[in-house]
C-alpha positions as MATLAB code, in Angstrom:
seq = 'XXXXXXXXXXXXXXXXXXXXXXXXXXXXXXXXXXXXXXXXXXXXXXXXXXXXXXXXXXXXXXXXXXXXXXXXXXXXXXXXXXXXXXXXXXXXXXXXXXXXXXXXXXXXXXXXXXXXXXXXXXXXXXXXXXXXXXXXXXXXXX';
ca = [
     -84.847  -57.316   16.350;
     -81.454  -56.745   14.818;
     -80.365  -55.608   11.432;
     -77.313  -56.653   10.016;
     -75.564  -57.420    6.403;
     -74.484  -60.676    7.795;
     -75.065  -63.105    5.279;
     -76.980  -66.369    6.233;
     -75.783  -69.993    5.920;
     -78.359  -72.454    3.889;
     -80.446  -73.607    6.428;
     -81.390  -70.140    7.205;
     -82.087  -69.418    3.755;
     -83.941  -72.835    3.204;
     -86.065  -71.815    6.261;
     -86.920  -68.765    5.665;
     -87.722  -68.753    1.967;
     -89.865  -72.340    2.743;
     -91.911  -70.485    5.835;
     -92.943  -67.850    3.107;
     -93.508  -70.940    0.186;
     -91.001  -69.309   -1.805;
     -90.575  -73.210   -3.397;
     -88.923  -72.297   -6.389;
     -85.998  -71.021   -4.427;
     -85.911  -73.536   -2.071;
     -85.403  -76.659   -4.815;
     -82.502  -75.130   -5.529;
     -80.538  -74.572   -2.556;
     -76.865  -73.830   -4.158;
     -78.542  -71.528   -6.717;
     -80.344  -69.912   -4.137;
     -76.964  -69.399   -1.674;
     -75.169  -68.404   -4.751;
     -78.382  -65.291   -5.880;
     -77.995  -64.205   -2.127;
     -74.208  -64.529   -2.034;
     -74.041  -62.379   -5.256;
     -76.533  -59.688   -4.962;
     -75.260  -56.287   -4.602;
     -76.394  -55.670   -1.003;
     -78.139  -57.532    1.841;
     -80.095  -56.651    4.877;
     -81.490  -59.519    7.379;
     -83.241  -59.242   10.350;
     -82.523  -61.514   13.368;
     -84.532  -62.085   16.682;
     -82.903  -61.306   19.550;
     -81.789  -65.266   20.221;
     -79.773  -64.671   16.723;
     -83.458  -66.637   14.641;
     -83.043  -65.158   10.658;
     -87.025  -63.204   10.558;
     -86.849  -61.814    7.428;
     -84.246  -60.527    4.252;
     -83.443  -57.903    1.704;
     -81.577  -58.143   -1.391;
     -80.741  -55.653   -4.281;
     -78.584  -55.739   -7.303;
     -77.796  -52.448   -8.296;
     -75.313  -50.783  -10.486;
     -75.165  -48.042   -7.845;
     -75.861  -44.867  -10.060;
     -78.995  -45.482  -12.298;
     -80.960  -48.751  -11.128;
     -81.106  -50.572   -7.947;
     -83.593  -54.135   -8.716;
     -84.847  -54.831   -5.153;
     -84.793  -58.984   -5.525;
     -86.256  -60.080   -2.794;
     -87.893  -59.324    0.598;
     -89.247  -61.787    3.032;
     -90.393  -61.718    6.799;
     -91.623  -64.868    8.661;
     -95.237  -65.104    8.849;
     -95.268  -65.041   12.434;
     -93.610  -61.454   12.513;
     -95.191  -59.842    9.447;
     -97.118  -56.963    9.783;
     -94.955  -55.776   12.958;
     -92.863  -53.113   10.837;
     -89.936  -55.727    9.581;
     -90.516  -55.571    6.568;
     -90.730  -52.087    5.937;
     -87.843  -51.951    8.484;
     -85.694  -54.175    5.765;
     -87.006  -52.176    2.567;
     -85.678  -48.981    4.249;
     -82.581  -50.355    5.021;
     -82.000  -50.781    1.021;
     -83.993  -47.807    0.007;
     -81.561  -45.764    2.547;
     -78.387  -47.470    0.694;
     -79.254  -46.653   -2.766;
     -80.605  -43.203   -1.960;
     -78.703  -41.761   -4.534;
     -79.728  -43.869   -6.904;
     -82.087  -42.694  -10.107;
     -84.582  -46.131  -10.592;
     -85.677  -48.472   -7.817;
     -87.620  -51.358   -9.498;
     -89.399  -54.383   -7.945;
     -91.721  -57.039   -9.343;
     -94.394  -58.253   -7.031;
     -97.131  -60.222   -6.974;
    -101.154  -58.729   -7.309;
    -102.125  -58.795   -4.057;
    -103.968  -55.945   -2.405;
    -101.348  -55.896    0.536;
     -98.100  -56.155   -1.312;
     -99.714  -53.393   -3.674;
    -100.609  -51.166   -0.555;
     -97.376  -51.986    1.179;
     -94.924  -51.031   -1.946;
     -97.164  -47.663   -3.065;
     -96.630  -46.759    1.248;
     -93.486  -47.102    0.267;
     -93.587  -44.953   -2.729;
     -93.700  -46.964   -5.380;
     -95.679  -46.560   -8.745;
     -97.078  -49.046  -10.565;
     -95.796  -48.665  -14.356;
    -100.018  -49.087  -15.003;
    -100.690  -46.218  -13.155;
     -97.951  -43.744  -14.682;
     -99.530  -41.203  -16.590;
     -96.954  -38.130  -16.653;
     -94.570  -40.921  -17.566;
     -95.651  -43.157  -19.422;
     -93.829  -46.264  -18.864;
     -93.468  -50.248  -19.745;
     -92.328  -53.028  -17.760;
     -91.756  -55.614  -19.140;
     -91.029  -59.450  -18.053;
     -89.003  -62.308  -19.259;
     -89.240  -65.655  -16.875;
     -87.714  -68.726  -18.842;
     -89.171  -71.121  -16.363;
     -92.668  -69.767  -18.586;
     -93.650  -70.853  -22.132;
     -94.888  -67.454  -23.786;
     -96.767  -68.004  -26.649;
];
């Protein structure tokens, strides 16, 4: 497995973000190149026959936030370390930086995986109390 900031070409993108059901991304293919293209820094891993296995992406405004966006491994290769491989890779280039935030879903493995990581959730701050809070527009709050 490789690491590079080698950006991927559609397919790629379309591939991997399908093999993970990321469908919202996928329905939009320029607006997904274009997020990618954008975000402040990228890290993708690639098999050894040049195969995209899995992505970072941040947007950060290098000195007080980095927002990790996105991180996604192929199914067949996750839990073999990529992922965690990729999250260090962005971790180690905003080292310096104050906040790392994510949003993930509930599950008991992406919770385990970000707090091995050493992440917080903003529930279970209690010398700092803090609030997340989330806007989607694709959603109809009440």
């Amino acid at each position: 497995m490789n690491l590079s900031s080698h950006l991927p070409g559609r397919a790629e993108l379309l591939s991997l973000y399908a093999s993970v059901g990321w469908t919202s991304y996928t329905q939009h293919p320029d607006n997904l190149e274009r997020a990618v293209r954008q975000s402040s820094f990228v890290v993708c891993a690639r098999s050894t026959s040049g195969e995209l296995l899995g992505l970072a992406s941040a947007v950060s405004d290098d000195v007080s936030i980095c927002y990790l966006q996105d991180l996604l491994v192929r199914p067949e290769v996750q839990r073999t370390g990529l992922g965690r491989a990729l999250m260090e890779a962005v971790l180690e280039r905003y080292r310096h930086v104050m906040q790392h935030v994510l949003i993930t879903g509930d599950g008991e493995a992406q919770l385990a995986f970000y707090a091995s990581l050493g992440f917080a959730n903003t529930r279970d701050l209690k010398e700092v109390p803090t609030n997340c809070f989330y806007r989607d527009t694709r959603l109809r709050l009440a």
